[in-house]
C-alpha positions in Angstrom: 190.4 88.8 125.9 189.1 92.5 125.9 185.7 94.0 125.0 185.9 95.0 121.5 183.5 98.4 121.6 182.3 99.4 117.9 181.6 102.8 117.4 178.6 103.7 115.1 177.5 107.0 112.9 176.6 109.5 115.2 177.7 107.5 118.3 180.3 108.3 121.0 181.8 105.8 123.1 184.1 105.9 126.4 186.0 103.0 127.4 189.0 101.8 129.5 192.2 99.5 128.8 192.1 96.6 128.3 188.8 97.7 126.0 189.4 98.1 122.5 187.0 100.8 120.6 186.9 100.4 116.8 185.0 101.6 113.9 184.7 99.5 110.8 184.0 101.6 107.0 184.7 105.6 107.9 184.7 107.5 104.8 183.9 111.3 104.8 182.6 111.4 108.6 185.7 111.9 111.1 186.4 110.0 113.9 187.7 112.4 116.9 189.7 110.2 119.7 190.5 111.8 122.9 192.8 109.5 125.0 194.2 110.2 128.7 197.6 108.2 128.8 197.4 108.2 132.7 193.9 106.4 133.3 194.1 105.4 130.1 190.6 106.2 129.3 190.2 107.3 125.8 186.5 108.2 123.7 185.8 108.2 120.1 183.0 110.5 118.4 182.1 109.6 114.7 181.4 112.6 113.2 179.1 113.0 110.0 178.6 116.7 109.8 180.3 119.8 110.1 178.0 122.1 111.5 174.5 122.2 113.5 173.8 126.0 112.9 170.6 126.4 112.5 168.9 123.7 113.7 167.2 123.2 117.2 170.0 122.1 119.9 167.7 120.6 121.8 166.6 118.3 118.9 169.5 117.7 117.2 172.0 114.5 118.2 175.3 116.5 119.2 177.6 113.9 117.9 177.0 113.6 114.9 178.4 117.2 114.3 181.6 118.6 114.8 180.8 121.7 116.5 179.1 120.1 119.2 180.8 116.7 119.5 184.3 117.8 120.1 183.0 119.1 123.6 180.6 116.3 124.5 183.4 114.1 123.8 185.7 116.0 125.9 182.9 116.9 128.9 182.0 112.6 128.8 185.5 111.4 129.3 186.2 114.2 131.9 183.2 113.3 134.2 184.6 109.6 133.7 188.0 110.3 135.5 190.2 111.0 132.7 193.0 113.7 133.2 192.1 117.0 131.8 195.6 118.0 131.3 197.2 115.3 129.6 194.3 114.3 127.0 195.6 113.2 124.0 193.7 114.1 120.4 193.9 112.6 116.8 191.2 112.5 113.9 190.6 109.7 111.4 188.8 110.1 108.1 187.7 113.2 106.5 187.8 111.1 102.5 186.1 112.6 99.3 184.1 109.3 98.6 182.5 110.2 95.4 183.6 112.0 92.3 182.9 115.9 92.5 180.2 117.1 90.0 179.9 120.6 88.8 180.0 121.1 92.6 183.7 121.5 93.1 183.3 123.0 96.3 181.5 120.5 98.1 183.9 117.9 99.5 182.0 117.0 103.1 185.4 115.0 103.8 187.0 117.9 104.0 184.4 120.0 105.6 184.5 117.5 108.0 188.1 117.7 109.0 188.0 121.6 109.0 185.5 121.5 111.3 186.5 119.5 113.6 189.7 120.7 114.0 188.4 124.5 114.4 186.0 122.9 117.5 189.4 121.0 118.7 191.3 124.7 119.2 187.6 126.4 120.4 187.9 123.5 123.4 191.4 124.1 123.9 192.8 120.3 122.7 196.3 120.1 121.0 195.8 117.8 117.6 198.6 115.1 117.9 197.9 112.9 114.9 195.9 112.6 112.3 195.0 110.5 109.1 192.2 112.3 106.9 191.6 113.1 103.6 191.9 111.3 100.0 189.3 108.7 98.1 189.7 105.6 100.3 187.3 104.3 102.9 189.0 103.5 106.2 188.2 101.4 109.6 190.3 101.8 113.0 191.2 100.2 116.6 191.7 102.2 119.2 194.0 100.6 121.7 193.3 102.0 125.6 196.3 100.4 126.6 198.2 102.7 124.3 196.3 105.3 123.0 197.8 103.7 119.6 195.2 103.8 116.7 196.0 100.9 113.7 194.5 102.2 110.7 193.6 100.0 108.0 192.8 101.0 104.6 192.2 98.7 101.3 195.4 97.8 99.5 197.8 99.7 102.2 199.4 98.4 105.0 198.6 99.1 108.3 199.4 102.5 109.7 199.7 103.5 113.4 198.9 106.8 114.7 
């Protein structure tokens, strides 16, 4: 059986097939997968933030915002071997968790998203898939075989992505 690899808040993993990386209860944070179908080396970065203007960079944890963690991503699963050329991209998560207060503007879920598909364009990555937004919590596998992500979210079936 393969090494199941969970992905925490903040974290960024790389792995290879036959390894599975998952991540269990994503809600506003957005999880960016970059996959390479010909080494089939693929990376996930859980997002929790959209932007890390104005704080130190060298202080900061780059993953956990999207401005910076599109590129780590990208720069960790290039130095591993993975094809450049054919790297494959697809978000999951993005929800609005809690009811909005007076505060309709803030929806972090969506900030999220925004953000991390603005840094996906900056680095020059296509967006494939993606499964983001309304109230629902969700949790994912990311096959390396594949580069097929099951999402499951409560009371739905399964999607694939």
């Amino acid at each position: 059986m393969s090494a199941v690899i969970p992905v925490g808040m903040g974290e960024m993993k790389i792995a290879r097939s036959p390894e599975q990386l998952v991540v269990y209860g994503i809600g506003s944070c957005v999880i960016v997968s970059l996959y390479d179908p010909k080494s089939k080396a693929g990376g996930l970065a859980h997002v929790m933030l959209p932007d890390s203007a104005g704080l130190d960079r060298n202080a900061i944890n780059p993953v956990k915002f999207a401005d910076t963690a599109v590129q780590v991503l990208y720069d960790a699963l290039t130095a591993s071997g993975a094809f450049k050329s054919s790297l494959i991209a697809k978000i999951v998560g993005g929800s609005e968790m809690f009811p909005p207060t007076e505060d309709f503007e803030n929806n972090i879920g969506r900030d999220n998203t925004e953000a991390v598909k603005k840094a996906l364009k900056k680095a020059g990555l296509t967006l494939t898939a993606e499964n983001t937004g309304g109230r629902r919590g969700r949790s994912i596998e990311f096959d390396l075989e594949s580069g097929t992500i099951k999402i499951s979210i409560l009371g739905e079936e399964v999607k694939e992505i």
